[in-house]
Structures are given as C-alpha cells and as structure tokens.
C-alpha positions as CSV (number, residue, x, y, z in Angstrom):
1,X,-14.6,-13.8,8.0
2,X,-10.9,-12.4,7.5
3,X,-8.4,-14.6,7.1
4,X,-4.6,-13.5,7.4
5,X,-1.5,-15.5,6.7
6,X,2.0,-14.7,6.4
7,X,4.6,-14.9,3.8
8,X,8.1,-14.3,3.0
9,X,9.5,-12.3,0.1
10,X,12.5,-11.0,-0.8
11,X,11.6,-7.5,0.9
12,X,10.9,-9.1,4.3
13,X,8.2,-10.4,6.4
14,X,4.4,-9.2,4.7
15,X,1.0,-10.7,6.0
16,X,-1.9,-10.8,4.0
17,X,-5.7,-10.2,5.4
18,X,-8.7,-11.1,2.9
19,X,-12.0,-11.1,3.3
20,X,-13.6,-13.7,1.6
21,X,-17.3,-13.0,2.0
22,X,-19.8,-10.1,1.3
23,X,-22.3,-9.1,3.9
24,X,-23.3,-5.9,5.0
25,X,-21.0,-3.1,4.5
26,X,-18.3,-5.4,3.9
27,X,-16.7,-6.5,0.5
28,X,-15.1,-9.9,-0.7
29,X,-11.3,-8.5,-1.4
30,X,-7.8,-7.9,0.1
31,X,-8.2,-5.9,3.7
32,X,-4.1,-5.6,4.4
33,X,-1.2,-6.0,3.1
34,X,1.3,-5.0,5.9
35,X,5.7,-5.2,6.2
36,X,6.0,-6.4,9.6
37,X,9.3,-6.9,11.9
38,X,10.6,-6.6,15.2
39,X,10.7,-2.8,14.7
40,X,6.8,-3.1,13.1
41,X,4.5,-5.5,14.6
42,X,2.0,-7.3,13.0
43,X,-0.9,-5.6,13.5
44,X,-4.4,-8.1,13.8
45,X,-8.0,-6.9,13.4
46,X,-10.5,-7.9,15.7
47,X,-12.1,-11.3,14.9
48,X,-9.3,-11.8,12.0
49,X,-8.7,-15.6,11.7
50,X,-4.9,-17.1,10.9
51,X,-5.3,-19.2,8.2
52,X,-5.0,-18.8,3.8
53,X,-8.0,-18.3,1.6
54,X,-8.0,-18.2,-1.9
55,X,-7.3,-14.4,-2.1
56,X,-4.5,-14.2,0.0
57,X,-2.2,-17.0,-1.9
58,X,-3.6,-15.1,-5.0
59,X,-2.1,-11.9,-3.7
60,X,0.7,-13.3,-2.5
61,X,1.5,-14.6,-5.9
62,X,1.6,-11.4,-7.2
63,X,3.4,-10.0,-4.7
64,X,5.9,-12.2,-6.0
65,X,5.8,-11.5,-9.3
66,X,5.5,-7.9,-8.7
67,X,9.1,-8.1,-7.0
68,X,10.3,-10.1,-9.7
69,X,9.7,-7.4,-12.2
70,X,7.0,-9.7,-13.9
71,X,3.8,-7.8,-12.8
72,X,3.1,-3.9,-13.0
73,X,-0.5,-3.9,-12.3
74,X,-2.1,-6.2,-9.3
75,X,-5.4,-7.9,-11.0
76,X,-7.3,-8.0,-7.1
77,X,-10.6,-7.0,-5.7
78,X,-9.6,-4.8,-2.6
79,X,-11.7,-4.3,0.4
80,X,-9.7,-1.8,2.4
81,X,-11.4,-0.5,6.2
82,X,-11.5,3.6,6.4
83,X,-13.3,6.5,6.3
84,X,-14.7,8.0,2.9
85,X,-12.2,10.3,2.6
86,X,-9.5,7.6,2.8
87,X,-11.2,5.3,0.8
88,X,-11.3,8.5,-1.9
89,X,-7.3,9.0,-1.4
90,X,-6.7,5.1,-1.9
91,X,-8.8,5.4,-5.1
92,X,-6.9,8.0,-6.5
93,X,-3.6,6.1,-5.5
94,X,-4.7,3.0,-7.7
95,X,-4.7,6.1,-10.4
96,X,-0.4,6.6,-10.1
97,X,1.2,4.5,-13.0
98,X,3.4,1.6,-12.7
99,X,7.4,3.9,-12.4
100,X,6.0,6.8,-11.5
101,X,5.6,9.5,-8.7
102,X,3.1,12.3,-7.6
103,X,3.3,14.7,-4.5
104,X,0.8,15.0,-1.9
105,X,0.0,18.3,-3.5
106,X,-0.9,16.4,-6.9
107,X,-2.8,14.1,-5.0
108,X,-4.6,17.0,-2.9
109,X,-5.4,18.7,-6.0
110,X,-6.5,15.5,-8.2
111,X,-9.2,15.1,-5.5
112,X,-10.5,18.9,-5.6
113,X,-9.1,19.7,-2.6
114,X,-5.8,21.4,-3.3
115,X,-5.8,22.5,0.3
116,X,-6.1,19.0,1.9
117,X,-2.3,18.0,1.4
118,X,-1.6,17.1,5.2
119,X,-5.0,15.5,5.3
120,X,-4.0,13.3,2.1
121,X,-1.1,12.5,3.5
122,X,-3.0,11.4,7.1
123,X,-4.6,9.1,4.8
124,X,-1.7,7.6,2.7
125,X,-0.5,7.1,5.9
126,X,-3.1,4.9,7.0
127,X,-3.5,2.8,4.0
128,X,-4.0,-0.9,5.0
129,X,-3.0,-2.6,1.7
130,X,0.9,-1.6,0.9
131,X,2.1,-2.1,-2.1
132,X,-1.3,-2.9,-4.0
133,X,-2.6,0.9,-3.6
134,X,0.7,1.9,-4.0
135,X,1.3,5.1,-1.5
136,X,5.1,4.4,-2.1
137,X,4.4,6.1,-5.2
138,X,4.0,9.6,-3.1
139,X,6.9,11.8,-2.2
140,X,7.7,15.2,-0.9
141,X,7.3,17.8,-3.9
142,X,11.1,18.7,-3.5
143,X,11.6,14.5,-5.0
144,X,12.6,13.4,-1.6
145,X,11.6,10.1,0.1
146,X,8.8,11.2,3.1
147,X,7.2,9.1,5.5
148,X,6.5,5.2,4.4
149,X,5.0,2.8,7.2
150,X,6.9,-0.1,6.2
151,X,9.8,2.3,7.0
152,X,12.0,4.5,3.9
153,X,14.9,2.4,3.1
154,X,11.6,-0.3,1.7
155,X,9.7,2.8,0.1
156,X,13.3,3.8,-2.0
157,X,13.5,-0.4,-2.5
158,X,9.9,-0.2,-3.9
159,X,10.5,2.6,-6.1
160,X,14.1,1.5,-7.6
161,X,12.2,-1.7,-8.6
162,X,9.5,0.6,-10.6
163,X,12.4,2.6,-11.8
164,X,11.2,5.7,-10.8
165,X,12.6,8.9,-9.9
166,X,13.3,10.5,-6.3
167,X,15.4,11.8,-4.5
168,X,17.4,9.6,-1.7
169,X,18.5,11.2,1.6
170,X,21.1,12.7,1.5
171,X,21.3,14.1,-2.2
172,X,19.5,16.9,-0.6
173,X,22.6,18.2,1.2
C-alpha cells in the first residue's frame, strides 16, 4: 500500500507518498515527494491511499529540517517508480554533494554515456521524489537555472539554501 499525505513548509504545498511494505518488485521507501499548487496539481498514483505512515512524517521531518538549514543529507529508504535508466540517473543524483552543482553533461558522462545528456535530463525531469534525489542540483553548463518541475523561482530557492552557485536569469544578458 502507498500512503500520501500533505504538508506545509515554508516553500509551499509538498505531498509525500511512501510505500510501507515490500512485495514483489516493490520496496518499503519514499515513492514522491512532489511541490504542488494551483499552477501544479497534485499528482496521485493509482491505488495510492490518503492517509500518514511512519515514513512520510519521517520525511516530512526532514524536509523541515532540511529547510531550516539543520539537515544536509536525508537519512530515508527511497522507493522511487521508473525505468532502469532513470532509476540509474536518480542514483547518480543521490551522488551530487550537499551546495553543490553538476551539468547534465557531468551527469551524462558520470554514467558512461557522455552522449545521453537530453536523455538524462528526460529523466531528471521525471524524478518522483524532489528534493531528496536532489535534481535541483543540475543546471545548464553555461551556470544558468534550466527546467525544475516544482517551477525555477523554487529550484534558485533550493539552491540559495545549499549555498551554491548558479547563475539567475537574467545575469545572462
């Protein structure tokens, strides 16, 4: 069973999805973390079940400290849905450090595949649990803020809390 709830932080609306059993081809962990608004719905899996479990106050509590500046690293089994190729990009994303960046490109190449860069991004793109695997931590290799699904002006919030370095729009000009 999945079980989502929803919380409030002080970056907006975010509902958490955890799977709290193991059974074939599925993992006990976090499924989603997702931003949601009236611009971003909320987006449900089927058979998902409203309701808290132990692993998604858990996460939520990081969450918390996380945007507090009290927690660099999220201590959380993850259990994320996609292909083996996604689930290899995700991976390598748990792999950027706390403040820092990397392109596509970087990422492309970290995973042998130097030529793969829009395919990396596809999957960084599609990455169910924001924040956590922390795909905010990819920009264009020019510095500059690129695509985010919780929206960019959250991706450049996300990043100024790390302290790390980009590019805003703008500074481009």
């Amino acid at each position: 069973m999945i079980f989502y709830e929803s919380y409030t932080t002080e970056l907006g609306e975010v509902a958490i999805a955890a799977s709290d059993q193991v059974g074939e081809g599925e993992a006990k962990g976090i499924v989603s973390l997702q931003f949601y608004d009236s611009e971003r719905p909320l987006r449900v899996g089927p058979g998902w079940k409203r309701g808290t479990s132990d692993l998604t106050e858990k996460a939520a509590q990081q969450l918390r400290e996380y945007i507090a500046g009290k927690r660099k690293i999220f201590d959380l089994p993850l259990a994320p849905r996609g292909t083996e190729f996604q689930r290899r990009v995700w991976d390598a994303l748990l792999q950027i450090p706390f403040g820092e960046t990397r392109s596509y490109s970087q990422q492309a190449q970290l995973l042998g595949q130097p030529r793969a860069i829009r395919a990396v991004a596809r999957a960084n793109g599609a990455n169910p649990v924001a924040v956590i695997i922390p795909c905010h931590r990819v920009i264009g290799a020019n510095g500059s803020l690129t695509g985010y699904a919780g929206g960019l002006p959250l991706k450049a919030r996300l990043l100024k809390l790390e302290g790390a370095n980009f590019v805003s729009q703008g500074e481009l000009l």
